[in-house]
C-alpha positions in Angstrom: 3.6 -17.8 52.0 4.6 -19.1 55.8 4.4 -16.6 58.7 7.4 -15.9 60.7 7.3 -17.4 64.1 4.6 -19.9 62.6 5.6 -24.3 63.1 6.1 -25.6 59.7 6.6 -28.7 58.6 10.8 -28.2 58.9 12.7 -30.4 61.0 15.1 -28.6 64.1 18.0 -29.6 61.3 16.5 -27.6 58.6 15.9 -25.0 60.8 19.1 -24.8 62.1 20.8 -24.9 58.3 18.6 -22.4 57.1 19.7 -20.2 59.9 23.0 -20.8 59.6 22.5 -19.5 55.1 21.5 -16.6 56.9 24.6 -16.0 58.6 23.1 -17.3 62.1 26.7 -19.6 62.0 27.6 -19.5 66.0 25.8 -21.5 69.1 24.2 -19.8 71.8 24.2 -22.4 74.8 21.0 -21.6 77.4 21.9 -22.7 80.8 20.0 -23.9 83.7 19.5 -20.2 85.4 18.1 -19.1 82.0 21.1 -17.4 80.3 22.4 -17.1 76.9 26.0 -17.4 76.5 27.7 -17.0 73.3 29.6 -19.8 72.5 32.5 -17.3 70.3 32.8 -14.8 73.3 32.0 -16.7 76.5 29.5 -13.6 77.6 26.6 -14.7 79.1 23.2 -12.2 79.7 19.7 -12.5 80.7 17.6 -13.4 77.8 16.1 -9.8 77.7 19.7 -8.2 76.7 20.0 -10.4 74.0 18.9 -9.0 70.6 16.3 -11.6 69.3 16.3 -10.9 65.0 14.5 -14.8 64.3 12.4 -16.6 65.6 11.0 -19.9 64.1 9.5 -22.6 66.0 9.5 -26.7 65.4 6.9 -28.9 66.7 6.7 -32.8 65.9 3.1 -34.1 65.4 3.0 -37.1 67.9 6.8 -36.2 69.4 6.9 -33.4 72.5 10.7 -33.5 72.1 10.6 -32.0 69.1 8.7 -29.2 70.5 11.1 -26.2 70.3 12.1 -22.3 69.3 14.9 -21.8 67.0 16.2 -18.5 67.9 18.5 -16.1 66.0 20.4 -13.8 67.9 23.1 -11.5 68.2 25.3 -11.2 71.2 25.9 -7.6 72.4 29.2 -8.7 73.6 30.9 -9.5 70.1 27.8 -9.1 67.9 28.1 -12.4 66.6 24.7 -14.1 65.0 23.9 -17.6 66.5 21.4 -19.4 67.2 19.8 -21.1 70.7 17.3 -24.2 70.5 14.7 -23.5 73.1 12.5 -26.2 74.2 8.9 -25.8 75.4 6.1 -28.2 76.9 6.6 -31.2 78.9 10.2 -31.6 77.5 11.7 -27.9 78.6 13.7 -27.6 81.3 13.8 -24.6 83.7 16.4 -22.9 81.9 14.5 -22.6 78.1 11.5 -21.9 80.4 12.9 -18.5 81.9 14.2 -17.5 78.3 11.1 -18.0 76.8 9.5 -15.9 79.0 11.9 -12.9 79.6 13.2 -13.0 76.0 12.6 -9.5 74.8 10.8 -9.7 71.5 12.3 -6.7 69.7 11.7 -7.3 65.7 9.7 -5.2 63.8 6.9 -5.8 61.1 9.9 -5.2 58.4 11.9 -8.1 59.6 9.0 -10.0 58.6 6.9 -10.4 61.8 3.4 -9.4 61.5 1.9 -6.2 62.8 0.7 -6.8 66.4 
């Protein structure tokens, strides 16, 4: 059994694909200043008004650019679920870093993240 949240040995395309089964079928673009913008509405929020339902993260054994969360959202201003690729380490940039830290982390152990 794999934990939520937890690198496994997926590539960011089966991630993405596997998202997308799960109805996660829009792109949520992160800019520069550390927004979200839904790709379907054009709305654009800070990272903690976004509603975060998935979270998985990919990480490459010798490659940093494969370093990255995969996350599945839903916009507040359509409601639409897409996802974002956020990188981290050497290879994010200063947008993905200001999501990754503002991001509110809402899910609860029923959505399959464990009990903190």
């Amino acid at each position: 059994m794999t934990e939520p949240g937890v690198p496994q040995d997926s590539t960011l395309v089966e991630v993405l694909a596997a998202l997308a089964e799960e109805g996660f079928t829009e792109d949520v673009q992160v800019t520069e200043d550390g927004q979200l913008c839904c790709r379907r509405c054009g709305h654009c929020v800070a990272a903690e008004d976004m509603e975060l339902l998935v979270l998985r993260r990919v990480e490459g054994a010798s490659d940093p650019g494969d370093m990255a969360a995969v996350l599945g959202l839903q916009c507040p201003g359509c409601g639409m679920k897409g996802a974002a690729v956020v990188r981290y380490g050497p290879e994010a940039g200063p947008g993905d870093v200001i999501v990754l830290r503002h991001l509110d982390d809402r899910r609860t152990p029923s959505d399959g993240r464990p009990p903190s």
